[in-house]
N, C-alpha and C positions, 0 to 999 in steps of 0.2 A: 126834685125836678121831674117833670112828667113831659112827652111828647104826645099830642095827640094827632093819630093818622086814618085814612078811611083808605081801607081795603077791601074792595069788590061790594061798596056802598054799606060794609059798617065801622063802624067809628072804634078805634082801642087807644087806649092810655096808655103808655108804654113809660115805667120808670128810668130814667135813666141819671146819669150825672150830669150835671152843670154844664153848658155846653155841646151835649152830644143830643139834644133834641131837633137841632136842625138839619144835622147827620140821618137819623132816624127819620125824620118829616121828608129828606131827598130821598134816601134807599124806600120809603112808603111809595113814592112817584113812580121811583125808576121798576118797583114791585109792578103797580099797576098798569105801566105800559106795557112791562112785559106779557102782563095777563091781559091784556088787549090781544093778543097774538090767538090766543084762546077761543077765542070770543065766540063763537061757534058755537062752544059748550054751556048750556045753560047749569051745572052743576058745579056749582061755587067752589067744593072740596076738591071736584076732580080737576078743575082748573086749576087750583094752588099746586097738585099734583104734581101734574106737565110743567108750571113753571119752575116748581121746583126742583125736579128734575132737570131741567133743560138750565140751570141754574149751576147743577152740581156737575153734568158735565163739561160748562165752561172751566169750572173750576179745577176739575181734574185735568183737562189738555192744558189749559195755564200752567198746571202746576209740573206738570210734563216736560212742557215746554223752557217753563224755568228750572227744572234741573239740567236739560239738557245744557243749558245755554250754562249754568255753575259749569257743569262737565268739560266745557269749551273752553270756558275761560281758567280754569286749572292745568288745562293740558298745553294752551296755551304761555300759563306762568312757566310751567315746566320746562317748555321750550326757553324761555327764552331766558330761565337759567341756566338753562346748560350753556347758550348759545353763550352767554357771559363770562360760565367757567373757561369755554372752551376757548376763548378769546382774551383770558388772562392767562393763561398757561402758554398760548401759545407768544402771548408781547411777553412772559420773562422768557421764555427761548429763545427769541429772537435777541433780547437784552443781555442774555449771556453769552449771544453769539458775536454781538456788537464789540460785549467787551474784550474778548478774547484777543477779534480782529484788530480791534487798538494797540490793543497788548506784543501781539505779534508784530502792528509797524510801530509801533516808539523800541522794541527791540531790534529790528533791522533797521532803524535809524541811528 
């Protein structure tokens, strides 16, 4: 299976598997608006250039950004196991203090 896509007016065959051609024929569009941004520059390589660049730094503040956000939601989990331990230790103290008090009036009974 093959995709065929035009970037900055020439044409590539791009092999791909079953399926992933119209994948490849959308990322080709979404390519060439971004090289719309370009447009300025009449030299075709140095325009792939800047997009491609301007391409990989979204990718690394994404990726940034989503570790940050793993970091949060860990720190978070942490929380709020503890928040759980701290909150079963503290219902069987309280339930050993329960029973005691019972114990104490069925004995003064």
């Amino acid at each position: 299976m093959q995709a065929n896509v035009t970037i900055l007016g020439r044409e590539f065959a791009i092999a791909c598997a079953e399926g992933d051609s119209r994948r490849l024929e959308d990322l080709a569009r979404a390519l060439e608006a971004r090289l719309a941004h370009f447009s300025g520059d009449d030299d075709a390589m140095r325009r792939l250039v800047l997009a491609a660049l301007s391409l990989l730094d979204e990718t690394q503040a994404t990726s940034a950004a989503l570790m940050r956000a793993r970091n949060e939601i860990e720190r978070l989990s942490d929380m709020l196991v503890e928040a759980r331990l701290e909150a079963a230790a503290a219902g069987e103290a309280d339930d050993r203090g329960r029973v005691e008090a019972l114990r104490a009036a069925q004995g003064a009974a």
